[in-house]
C-alpha positions as CSV (number, residue, x, y, z in Angstrom):
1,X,99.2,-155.2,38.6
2,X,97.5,-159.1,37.9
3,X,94.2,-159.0,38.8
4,X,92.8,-162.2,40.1
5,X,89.0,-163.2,40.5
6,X,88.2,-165.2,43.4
7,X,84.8,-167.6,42.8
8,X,83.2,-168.8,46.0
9,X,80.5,-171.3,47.5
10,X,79.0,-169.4,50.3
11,X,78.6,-166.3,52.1
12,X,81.4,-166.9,54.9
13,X,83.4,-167.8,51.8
14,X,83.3,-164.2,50.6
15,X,85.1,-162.7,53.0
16,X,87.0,-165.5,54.4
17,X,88.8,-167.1,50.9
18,X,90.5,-163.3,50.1
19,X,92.0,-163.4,53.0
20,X,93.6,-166.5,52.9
21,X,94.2,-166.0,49.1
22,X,96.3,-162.9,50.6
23,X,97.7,-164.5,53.4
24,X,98.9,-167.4,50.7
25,X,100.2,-164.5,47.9
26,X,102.1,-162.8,50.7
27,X,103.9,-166.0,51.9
28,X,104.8,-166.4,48.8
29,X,106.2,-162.9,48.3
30,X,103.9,-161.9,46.0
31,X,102.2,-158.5,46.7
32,X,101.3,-157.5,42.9
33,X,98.1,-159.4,42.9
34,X,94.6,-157.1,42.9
35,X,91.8,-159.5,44.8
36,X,88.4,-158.9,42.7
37,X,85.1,-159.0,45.1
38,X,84.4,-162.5,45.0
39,X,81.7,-164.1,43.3
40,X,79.7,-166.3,45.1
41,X,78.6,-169.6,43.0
42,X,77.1,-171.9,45.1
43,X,77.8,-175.7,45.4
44,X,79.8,-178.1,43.1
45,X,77.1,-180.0,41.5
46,X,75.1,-176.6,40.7
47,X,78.4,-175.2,39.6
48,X,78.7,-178.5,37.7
49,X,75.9,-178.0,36.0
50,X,75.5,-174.0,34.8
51,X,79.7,-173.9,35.0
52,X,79.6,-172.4,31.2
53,X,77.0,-169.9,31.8
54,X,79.3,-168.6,35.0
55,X,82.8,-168.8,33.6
56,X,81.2,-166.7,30.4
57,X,80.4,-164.2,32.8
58,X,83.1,-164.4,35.2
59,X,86.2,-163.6,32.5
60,X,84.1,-159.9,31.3
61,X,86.0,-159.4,34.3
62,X,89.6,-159.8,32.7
63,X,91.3,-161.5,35.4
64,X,92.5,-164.8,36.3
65,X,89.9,-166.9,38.1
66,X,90.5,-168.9,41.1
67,X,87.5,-171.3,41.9
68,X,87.2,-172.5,45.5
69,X,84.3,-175.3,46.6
70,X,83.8,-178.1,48.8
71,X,84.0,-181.3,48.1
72,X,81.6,-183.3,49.9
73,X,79.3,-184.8,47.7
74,X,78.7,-188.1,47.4
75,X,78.3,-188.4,43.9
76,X,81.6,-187.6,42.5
77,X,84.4,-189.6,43.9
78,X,87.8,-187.3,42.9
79,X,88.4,-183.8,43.0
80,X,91.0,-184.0,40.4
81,X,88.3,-186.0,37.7
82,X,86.2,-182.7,38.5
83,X,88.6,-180.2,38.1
84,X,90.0,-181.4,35.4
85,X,86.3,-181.5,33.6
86,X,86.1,-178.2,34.9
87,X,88.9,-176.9,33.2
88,X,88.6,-179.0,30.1
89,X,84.9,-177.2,29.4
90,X,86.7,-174.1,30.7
91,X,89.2,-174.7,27.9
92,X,87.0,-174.9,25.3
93,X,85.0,-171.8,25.8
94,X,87.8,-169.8,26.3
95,X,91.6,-171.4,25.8
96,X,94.6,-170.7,27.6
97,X,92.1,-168.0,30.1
98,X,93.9,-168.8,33.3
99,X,91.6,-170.2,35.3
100,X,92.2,-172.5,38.2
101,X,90.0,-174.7,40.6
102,X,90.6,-176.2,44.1
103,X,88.3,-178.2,46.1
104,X,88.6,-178.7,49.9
105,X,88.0,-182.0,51.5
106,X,84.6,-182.3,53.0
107,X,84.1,-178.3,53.2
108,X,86.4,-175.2,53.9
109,X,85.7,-175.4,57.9
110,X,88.0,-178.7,57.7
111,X,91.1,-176.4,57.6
112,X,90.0,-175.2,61.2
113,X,89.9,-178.7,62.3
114,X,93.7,-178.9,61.6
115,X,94.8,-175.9,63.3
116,X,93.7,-176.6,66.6
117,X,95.4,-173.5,67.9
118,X,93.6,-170.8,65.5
119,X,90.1,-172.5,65.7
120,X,90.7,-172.2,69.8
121,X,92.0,-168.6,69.2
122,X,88.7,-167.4,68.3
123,X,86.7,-169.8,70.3
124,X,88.5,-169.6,73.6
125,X,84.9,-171.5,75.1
126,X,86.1,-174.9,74.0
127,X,87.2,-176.7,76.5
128,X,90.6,-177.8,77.1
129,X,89.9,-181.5,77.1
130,X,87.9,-181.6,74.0
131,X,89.8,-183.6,71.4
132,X,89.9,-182.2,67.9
133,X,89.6,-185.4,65.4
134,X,92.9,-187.0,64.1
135,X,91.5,-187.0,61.1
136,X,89.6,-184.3,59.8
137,X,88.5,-184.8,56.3
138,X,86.2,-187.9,57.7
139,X,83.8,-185.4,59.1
140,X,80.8,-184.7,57.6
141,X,79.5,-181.5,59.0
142,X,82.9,-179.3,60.3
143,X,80.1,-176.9,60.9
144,X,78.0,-178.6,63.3
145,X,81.2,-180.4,65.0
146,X,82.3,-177.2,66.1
147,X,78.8,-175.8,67.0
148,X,79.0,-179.1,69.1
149,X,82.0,-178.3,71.2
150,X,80.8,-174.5,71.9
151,X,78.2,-173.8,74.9
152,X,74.9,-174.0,74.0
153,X,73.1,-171.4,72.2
154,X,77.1,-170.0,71.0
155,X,76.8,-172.1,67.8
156,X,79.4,-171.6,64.3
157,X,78.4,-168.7,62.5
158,X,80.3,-169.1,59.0
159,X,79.4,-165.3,58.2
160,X,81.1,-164.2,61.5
161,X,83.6,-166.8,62.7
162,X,85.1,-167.9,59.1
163,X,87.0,-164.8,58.4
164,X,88.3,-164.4,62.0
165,X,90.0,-167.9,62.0
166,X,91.0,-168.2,58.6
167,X,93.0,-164.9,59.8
168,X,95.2,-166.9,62.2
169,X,95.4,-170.3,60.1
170,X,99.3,-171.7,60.2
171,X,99.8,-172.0,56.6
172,X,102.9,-173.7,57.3
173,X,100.8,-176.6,59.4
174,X,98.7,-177.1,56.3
175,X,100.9,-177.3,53.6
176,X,102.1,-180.5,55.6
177,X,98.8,-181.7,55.4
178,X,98.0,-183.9,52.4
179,X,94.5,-185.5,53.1
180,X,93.6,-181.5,52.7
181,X,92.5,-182.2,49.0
182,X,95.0,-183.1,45.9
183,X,93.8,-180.6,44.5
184,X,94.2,-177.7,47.4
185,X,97.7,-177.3,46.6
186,X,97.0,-174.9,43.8
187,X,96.2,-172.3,46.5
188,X,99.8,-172.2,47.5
189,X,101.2,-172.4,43.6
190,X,98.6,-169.2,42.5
């Protein structure tokens, strides 16, 4: 059985990324795969900065590492410039370890604002007339937009609602979906 090691930015990421990292395997026909507890690393430009110091300790866990963050900073203008640094420094620690890295647009709460349908699934108190944006990676704060459209005082909770919609996310939808982040698609090609 592969064994694959899941590193994550933040604590609704933890139990949210394995499973749509299964969800993703299994579409793929791929039931082999042994999800690791995820690590959780924190933000890009503090991953940026001690990125040696954790892929030295994540591969004592001889597995493949998938790295999942957001990419909302203003600082860095691609996500493929970064991974690829990423991956270049990962390279020369430890070559050929398998080791791949995918940022989402803006942050993972994004993917909710394109399935309409699974994000009202869970939070059947948004209204009907509410419009979900045509264009979801232009938000800055997914988070708070959805806290937004909820009665007061029933705000996103990323350590309780994150898991339950990733649950129902249409994989399908958001493979169509290339605003997403170029560099998402390694999700689907694990």
């Amino acid at each position: 059985m592969r064994r694959l090691l899941m590193i994550v930015e933040g604590h609704g990421d933890v139990r949210a990324v394995p499973v749509l990292v299964r969800r993703i395997l299994e579409s793929h026909g791929i039931y082999d795969v042994q999800l690791l507890p995820p690590q959780r690393r924190g933000e890009h430009p503090s991953v940026k900065r001690l990125f040696d110091n954790y892929f030295l300790a994540a591969i004592k866990d001889n597995a493949a590492i998938l790295w999942i963050m957001d990419f909302d900073s203003k600082e860095y203008e691609c996500p493929y410039i970064e991974s690829n640094e990423l991956l270049a420094r990962a390279h020369a620690l430890r070559p050929g370890w398998p080791l791949k890295v995918a940022f989402l647009v803006k942050e993972y709460e994004a993917l909710f604002l394109h399935d309409e349908q699974a994000t009202r699934a869970v939070f059947t108190d948004i209204p009907k007339q509410a419009e979900f944006p045509a264009v979801p990676e232009e938000i800055r704060g997914a988070k708070e937009w959805l806290s937004h459209l909820r009665p007061s005082g029933m705000a996103y909770k990323e350590s309780v609602h994150q898991e339950k919609i990733t649950a129902r996310l249409d994989l399908h939808l958001l493979r169509s979906v290339p605003k997403i982040s170029p560099t998402w698609n390694v999700l689907f090609y694990i």
